[in-house]
VOPAGU-2260 file (C-alpha; in pm, 1 decimal, decimal comma):
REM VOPAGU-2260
SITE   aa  ch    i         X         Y         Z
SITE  UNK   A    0   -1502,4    1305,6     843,3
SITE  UNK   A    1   -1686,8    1061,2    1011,4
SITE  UNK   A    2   -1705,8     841,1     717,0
SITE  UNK   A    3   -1405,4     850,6     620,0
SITE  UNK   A    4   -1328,7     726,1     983,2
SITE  UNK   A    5   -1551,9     458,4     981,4
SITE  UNK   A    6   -1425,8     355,7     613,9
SITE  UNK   A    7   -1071,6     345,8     807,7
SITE  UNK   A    8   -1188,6     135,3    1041,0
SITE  UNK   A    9   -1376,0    -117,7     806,4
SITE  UNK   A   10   -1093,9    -170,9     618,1
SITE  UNK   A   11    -893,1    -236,1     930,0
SITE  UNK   A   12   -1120,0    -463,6    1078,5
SITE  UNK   A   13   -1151,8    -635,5     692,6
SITE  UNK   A   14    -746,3    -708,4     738,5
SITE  UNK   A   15    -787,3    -837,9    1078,9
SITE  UNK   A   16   -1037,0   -1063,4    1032,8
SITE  UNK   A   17   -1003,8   -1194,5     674,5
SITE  UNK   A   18    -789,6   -1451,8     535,9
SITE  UNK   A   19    -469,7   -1537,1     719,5
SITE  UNK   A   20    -189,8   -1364,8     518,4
SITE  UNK   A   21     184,9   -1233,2     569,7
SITE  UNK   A   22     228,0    -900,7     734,2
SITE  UNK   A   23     507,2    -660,8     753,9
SITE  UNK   A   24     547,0    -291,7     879,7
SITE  UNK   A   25     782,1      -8,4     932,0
SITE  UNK   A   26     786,1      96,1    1281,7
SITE  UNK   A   27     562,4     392,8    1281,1
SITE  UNK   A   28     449,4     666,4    1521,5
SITE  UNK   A   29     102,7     691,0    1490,4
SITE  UNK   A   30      84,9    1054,2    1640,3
SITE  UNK   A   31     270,7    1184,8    1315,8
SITE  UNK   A   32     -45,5    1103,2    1139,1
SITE  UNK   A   33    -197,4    1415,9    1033,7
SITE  UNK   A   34    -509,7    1346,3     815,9
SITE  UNK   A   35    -662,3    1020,1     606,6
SITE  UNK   A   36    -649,7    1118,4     243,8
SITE  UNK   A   37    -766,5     786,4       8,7
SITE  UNK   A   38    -893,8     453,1      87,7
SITE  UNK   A   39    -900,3     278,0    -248,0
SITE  UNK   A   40    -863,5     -93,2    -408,0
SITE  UNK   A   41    -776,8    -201,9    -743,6
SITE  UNK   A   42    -669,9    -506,5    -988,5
SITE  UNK   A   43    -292,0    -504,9   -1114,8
SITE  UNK   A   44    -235,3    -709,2   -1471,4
SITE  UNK   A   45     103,5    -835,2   -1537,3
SITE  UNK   A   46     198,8    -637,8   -1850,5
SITE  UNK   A   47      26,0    -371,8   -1757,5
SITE  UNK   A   48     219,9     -26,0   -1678,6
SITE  UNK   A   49     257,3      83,7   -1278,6
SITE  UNK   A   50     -29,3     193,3   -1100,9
SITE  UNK   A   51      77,4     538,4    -938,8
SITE  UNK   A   52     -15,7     607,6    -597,0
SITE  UNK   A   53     155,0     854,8    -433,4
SITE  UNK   A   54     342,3    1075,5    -675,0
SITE  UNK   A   55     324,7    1412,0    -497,5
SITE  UNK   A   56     617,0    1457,3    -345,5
SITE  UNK   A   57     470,4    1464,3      11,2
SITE  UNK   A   58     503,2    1213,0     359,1
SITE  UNK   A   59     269,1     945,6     334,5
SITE  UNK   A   60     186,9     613,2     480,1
SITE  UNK   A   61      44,3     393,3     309,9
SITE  UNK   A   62    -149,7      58,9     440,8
SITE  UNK   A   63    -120,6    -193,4     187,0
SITE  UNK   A   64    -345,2    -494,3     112,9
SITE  UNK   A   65    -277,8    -779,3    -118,3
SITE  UNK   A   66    -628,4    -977,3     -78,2
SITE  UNK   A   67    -520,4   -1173,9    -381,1
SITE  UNK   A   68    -243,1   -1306,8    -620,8
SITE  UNK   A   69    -135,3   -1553,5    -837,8
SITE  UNK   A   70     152,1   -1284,6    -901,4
SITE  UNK   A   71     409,3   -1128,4    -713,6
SITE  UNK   A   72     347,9    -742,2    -676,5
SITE  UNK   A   73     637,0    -516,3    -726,8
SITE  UNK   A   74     629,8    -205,2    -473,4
SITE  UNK   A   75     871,8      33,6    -605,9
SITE  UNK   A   76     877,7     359,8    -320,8
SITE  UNK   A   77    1098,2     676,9    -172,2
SITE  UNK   A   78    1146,5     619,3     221,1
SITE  UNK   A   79    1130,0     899,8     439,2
SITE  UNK   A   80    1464,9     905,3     555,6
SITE  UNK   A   81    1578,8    1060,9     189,0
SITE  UNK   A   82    1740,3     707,0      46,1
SITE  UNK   A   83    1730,6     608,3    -278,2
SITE  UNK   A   84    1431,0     447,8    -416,1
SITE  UNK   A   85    1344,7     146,9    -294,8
SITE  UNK   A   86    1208,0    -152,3    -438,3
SITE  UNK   A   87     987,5    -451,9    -198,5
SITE  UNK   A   88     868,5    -765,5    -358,1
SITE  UNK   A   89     520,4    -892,6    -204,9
SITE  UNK   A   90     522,7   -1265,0    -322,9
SITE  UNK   A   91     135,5   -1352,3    -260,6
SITE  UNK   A   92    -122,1   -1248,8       6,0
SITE  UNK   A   93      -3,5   -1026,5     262,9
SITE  UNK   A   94       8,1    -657,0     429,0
SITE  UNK   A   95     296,5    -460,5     474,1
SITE  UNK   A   96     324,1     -96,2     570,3
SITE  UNK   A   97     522,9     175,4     347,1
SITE  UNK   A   98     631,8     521,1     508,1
SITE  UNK   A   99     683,7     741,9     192,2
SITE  UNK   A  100     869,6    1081,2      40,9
SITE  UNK   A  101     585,4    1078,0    -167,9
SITE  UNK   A  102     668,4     855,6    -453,2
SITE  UNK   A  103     460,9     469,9    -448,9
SITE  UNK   A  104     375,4     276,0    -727,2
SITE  UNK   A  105     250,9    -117,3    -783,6
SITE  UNK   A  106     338,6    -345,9   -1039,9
SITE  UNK   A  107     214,6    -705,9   -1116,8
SITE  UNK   A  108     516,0    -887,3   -1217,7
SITE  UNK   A  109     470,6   -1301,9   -1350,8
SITE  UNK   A  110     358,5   -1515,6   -1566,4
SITE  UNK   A  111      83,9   -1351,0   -1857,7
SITE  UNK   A  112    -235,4   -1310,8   -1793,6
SITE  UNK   A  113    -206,8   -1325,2   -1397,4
SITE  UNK   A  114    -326,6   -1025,4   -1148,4
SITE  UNK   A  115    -310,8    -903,9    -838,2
SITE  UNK   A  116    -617,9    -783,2    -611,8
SITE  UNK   A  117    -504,1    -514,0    -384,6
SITE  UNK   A  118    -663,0    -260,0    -111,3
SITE  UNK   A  119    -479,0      40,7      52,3
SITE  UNK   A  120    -530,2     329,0     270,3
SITE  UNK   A  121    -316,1     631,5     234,1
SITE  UNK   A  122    -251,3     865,1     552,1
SITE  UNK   A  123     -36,1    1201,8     516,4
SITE  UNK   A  124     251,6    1240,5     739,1
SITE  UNK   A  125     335,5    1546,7     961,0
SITE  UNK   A  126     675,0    1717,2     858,6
């Protein structure tokens, strides 16, 4: 547990001091935050198909990092408050914050042969 608290906290401390980029959030109580489930980073390839990661039907928040684009990435995503799916477009650099019904997935969307760089950290949600 401790590890995975100190990986938390890297990551957090990674997005404050890096790069400036954009930022965006949902307003979200941080006591409803029942456990830390994946910390996790990965390359998106326009073209390529959506990279799943929540898909479980269950509250989530997930931390999103773009540390690098030269695509937009498309954030398709379930809110919490039972809408219909939602769709965010993150045009570059930036972190935003996604409270989820348990349905998230990324897609690079451009020009061929361009990618995005991206970090997250996934939290579960109290009921």
């Amino acid at each position: 547990m401790k590890m995975r608290a100190l990986a938390l906290g890297a990551a957090t401390i990674a997005a404050i001091l890096g790069p400036p980029i954009d930022g965006r959030a949902q307003a979200l109580d941080f006591s409803k935050i029942d456990k830390f489930e994946t910390l996790s980073s990965g390359t998106l390839r326009v073209g390529a198909p959506p990279k799943t990661i929540v898909d479980d039907g269950e509250r989530h928040v997930v931390v999103l990092t773009i540390w690098d684009a030269d695509a937009e990435t498309k954030v398709s995503w379930r809110s919490t408050d039972g809408n219909a799916p939602r769709t965010t477009i993150i045009p570059g650099r930036g972190v935003q914050t996604f409270q989820t019904a348990g349905e998230l997935k990324l897609e690079a969307v451009g020009e061929p042969n361009r990618e995005v760089q991206y970090g997250y950290v996934l939290l579960g949600l109290q009921k």
